[in-house]
C-alpha positions in Angstrom: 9.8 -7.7 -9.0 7.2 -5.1 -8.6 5.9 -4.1 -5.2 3.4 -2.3 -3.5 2.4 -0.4 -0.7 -1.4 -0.7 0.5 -3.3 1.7 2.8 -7.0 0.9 4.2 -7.6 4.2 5.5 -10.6 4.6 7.6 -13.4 7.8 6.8 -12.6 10.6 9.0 -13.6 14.6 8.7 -11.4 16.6 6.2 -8.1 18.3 7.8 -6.2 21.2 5.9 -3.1 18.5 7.3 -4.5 15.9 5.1 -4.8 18.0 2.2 -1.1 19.1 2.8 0.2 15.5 3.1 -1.6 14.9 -0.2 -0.2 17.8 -2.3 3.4 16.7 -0.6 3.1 13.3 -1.1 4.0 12.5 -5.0 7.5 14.3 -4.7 8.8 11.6 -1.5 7.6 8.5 -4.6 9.4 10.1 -7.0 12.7 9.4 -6.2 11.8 5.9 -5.3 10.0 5.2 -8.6 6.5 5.1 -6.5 3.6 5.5 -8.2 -0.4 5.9 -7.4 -2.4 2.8 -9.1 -5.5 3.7 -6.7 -6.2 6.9 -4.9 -9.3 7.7 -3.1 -11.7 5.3 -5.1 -15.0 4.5 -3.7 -14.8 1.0 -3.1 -17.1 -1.8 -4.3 -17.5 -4.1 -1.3 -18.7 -7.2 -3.0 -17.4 -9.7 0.4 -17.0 -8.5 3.9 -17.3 -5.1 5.2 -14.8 -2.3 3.9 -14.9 1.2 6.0 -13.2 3.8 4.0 -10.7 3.6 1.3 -8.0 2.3 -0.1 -4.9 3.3 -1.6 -2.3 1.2 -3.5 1.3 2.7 -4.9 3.4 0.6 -7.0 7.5 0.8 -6.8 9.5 -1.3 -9.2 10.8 -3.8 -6.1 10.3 -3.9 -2.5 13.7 -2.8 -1.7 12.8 0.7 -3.3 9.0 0.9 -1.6 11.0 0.8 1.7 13.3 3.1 0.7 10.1 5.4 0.3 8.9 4.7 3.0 11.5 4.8 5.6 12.8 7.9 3.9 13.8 11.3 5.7 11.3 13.2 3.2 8.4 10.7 3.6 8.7 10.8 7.6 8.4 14.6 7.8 4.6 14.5 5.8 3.7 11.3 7.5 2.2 13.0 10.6 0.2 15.1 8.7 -2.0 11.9 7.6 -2.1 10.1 10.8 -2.7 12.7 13.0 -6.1 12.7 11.5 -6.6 9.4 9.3 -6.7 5.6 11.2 -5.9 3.2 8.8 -3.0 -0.1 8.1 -0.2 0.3 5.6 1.6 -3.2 4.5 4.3 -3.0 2.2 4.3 -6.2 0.1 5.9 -8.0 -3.0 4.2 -8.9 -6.3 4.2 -12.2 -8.3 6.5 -12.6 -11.2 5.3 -12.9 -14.6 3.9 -16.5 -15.3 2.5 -17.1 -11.7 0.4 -19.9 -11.8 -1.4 -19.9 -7.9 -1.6 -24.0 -8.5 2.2 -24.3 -7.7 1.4 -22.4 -4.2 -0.6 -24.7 -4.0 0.6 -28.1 -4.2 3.7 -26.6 -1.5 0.8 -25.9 0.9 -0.8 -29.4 0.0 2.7 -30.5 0.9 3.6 -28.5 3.9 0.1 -29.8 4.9 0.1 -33.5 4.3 3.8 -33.5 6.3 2.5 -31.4 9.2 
């Protein structure tokens, strides 16, 4: 099942560091089958508040995404970014095909009327 990583990075001055860890970055994903779905959009805040950005990479299962990211060449650019950038990074599983959110639903409904 597909998974992703997800970074809210927060604005911050441009670093010739940050640059780096970009030009660096696609060659630690391909091994892992990583991918960028979202890089450095503008965001459309339509709820909420939402400083800076947002970055998504898909990997074909979770197992592979934290490969990536606990991977020898991944750890050596990482510093480059957050030296300079604040931001949270989840790693986290997709839905299979044919999710229907009302099955979540009716376990949460149960968990909730036994509880």
């Amino acid at each position: 099942m597909t998974a992703y990583a997800i970074a809210h990075l927060r604005p911050s001055a441009p670093h010739l560091e940050v640059i780096e860890y970009m030009e660096k970055i696609q060659s630690t994903l391909e091994p892992f089958g990583g991918r960028f779905l979202v890089h450095g959009a503008e965001v459309e805040v339509v709820e909420g508040s939402w400083p800076g950005f947002v970055v998504v990479i898909g990997f074909p299962d979770m197992a592979r995404a934290r490969g990536w990211y606990g991977s020898p060449a991944y750890a050596e650019i990482l510093p480059l970014r957050t030296r300079h950038i604040e931001g949270d990074v989840v790693l986290v599983p997709g839905v299979p095909d044919g999710y229907d959110p009302a099955g979540t639903a009716a376990k949460v409904r149960e968990a909730a009327a036994a509880g």
